[in-house]
N, C-alpha and C positions, 0 to 999 in steps of 0.2 A: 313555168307553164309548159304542159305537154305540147312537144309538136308536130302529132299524130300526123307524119308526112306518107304514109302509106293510106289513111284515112282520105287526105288531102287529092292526093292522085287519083282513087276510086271517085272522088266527085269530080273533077276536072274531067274523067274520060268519061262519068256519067253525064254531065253539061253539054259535053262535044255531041255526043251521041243525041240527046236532045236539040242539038245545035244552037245551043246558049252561051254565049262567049262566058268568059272570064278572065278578070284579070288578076294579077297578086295581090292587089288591096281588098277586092271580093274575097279572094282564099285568106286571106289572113284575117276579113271578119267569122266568116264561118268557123275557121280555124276558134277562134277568140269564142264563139259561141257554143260548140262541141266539148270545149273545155269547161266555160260555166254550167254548161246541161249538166255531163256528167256529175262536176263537182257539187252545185247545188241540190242532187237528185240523190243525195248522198243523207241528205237534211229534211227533204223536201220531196215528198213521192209525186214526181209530175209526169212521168213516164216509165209505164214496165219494161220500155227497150232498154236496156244501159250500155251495150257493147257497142262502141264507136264505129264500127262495119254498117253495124244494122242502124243506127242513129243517120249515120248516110244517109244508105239505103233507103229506110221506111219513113224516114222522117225529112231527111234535105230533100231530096230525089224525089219523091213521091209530089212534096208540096210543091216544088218549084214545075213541075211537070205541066200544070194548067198554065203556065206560060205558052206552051203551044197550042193556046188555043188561042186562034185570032179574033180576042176579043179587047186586052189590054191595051190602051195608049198612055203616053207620056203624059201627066201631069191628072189623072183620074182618079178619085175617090173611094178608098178600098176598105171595107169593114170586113175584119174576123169577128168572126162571132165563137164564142166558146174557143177562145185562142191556145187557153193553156197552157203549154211551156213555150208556144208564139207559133203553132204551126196550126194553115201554112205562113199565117200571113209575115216572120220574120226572112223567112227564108226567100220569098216573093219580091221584099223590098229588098235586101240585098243584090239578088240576081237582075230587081228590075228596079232603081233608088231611085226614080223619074216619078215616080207613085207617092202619092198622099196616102199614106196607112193609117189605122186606127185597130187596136188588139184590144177586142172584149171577155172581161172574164167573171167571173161570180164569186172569184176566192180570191182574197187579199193577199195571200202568200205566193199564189200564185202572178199576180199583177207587181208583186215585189218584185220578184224574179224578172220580169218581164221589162221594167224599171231599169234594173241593171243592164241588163243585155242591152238595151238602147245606148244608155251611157256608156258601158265600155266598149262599144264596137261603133260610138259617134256615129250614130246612123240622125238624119235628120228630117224634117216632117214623118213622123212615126208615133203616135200616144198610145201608152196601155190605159185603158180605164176600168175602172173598177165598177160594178155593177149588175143588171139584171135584163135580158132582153124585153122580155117581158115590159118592163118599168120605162127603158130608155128608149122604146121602139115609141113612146109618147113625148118624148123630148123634143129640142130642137132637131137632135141627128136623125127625125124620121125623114122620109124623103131625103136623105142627105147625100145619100152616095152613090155610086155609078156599077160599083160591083160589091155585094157581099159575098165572100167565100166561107165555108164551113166542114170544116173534120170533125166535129164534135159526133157522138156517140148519141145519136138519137135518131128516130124513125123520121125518113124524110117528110110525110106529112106533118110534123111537130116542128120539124128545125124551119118549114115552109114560118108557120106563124110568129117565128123569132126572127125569121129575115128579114119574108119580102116586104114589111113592112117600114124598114130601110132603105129601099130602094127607092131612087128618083124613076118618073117615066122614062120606060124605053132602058132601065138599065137590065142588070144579069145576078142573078146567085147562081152560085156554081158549089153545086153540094156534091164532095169526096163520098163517093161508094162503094163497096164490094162487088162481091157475084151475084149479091139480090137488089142488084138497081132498078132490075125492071120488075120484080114483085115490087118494091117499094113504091117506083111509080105508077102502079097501078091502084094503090093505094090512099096515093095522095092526091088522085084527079079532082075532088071537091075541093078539099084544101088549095090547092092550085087558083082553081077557079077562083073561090069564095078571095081568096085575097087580091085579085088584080094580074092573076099571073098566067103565064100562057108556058107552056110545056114545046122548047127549042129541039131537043138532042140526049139523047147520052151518048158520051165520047170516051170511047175506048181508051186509055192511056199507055203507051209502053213504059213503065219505070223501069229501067235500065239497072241489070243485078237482082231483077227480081221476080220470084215467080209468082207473085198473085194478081189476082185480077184487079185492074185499079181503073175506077170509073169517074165520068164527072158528067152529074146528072144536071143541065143547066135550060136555064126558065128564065124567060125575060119578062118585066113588069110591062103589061098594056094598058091596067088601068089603075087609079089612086086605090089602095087599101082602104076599105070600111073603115071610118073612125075605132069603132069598140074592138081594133083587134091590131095588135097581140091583145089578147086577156088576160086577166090579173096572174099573177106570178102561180106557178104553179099547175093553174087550169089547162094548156094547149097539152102539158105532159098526162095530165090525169082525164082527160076527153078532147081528143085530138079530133080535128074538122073532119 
């Protein structure tokens, strides 16, 4: 196994900098996980970054970042939603293992992957599941959790009707955005509303090594979501609130 110890140092001084400790058994999960990225990405297109710098960088770095916001405590209920190759939410439970996680995804292959990394980096209270926001925002796990987070690739009034429906009262989503966070949330003021949710902050992020803009648009649930929503699979995408 590669042991990208120059990879390893860029996160350590990125973490310092953030001022998130770490110890050797954190670096040697990551370590273990940078390695399964690449090599399974090899098989499996689950991310166009592939150079270990930038898998840091854009992807460790970036995700673990909403850790400085003081919103996480120890033992609270965390959904990714649209996890994908597990970011942020694998990188989150490493940096902060005190965290009940759950990694959502819509492709099998991907939730494989997702599977392994768990196992071989013995991470514990952590599930990938496999399925649909949409579908499982009607399950048990509605109202289940305390914070949903989301990198997924969708307009924030859309990712609003796959979240906050997740949310227990009084919890957080905290949606990863670019330079247009605040067109977006201008956008999704009905969405907002119509689901229970109240418009907190966007918080500026420094990811450390990098020059883009890195935001986190976050909204706290004030009231229970309307029974009919998320709507049926497909529809928040094709007529957004």
């Amino acid at each position: 196994m590669k042991d990208f110890l120059s990879e390893l140092e860029l996160l350590k001084n990125g973490l310092y900098e953030l001022g998130i400790d770490i110890d050797s058994s954190k670096l040697e999960q990551f370590r273990k996980y940078l390695y399964l990225l690449v090599e399974y990405n090899k098989k499996v297109n689950l991310t166009a970054i592939t150079e270990p710098r930038e898998i840091i960088i854009q992807h460790f770095l970036d995700s673990i970042s909403v850790l400085t916001i003081n919103i996480f405590q120890p033992g609270m209920r965390i959904l990714d939603v649209g996890s994908g190759a597990g970011f942020p939410g694998i990188p989150i439970k490493i940096a902060f293992p005190q965290l009940e996680v759950m990694l959502l995804d819509a492709s099998k292959k991907r939730v494989a992957f997702l599977n392994q990394v768990i196992s071989s980096l013995k991470l514990d209270k952590i599930t990938a599941v496999h399925g649909r926001a949409e579908e499982l925002g009607h399950s048990h796990y509605r109202e289940a959790f305390d914070v949903v987070v989301s990198r997924a690739v969708a307009p924030l009034r859309v990712l609003c009707e796959y979240c906050i429906p997740f949310l227990r009262l009084g919890g957080f989503f905290l949606s990863y955005k670019g330079p247009g966070a605040l067109e977006e949330l201008r956008a999704s003021k009905n969405a907002i509303d119509v689901l229970g949710g109240s418009f907190v902050e966007i918080k500026n992020l420094n990811v450390p090594f990098s020059e883009k803009t890195h935001n986190i648009v976050v909204i706290r649930k004030e009231e229970r979501t309307p029974d009919k929503y998320p709507r049926s699979p497909g529809k928040p995408q094709k007529s957004p609130l």
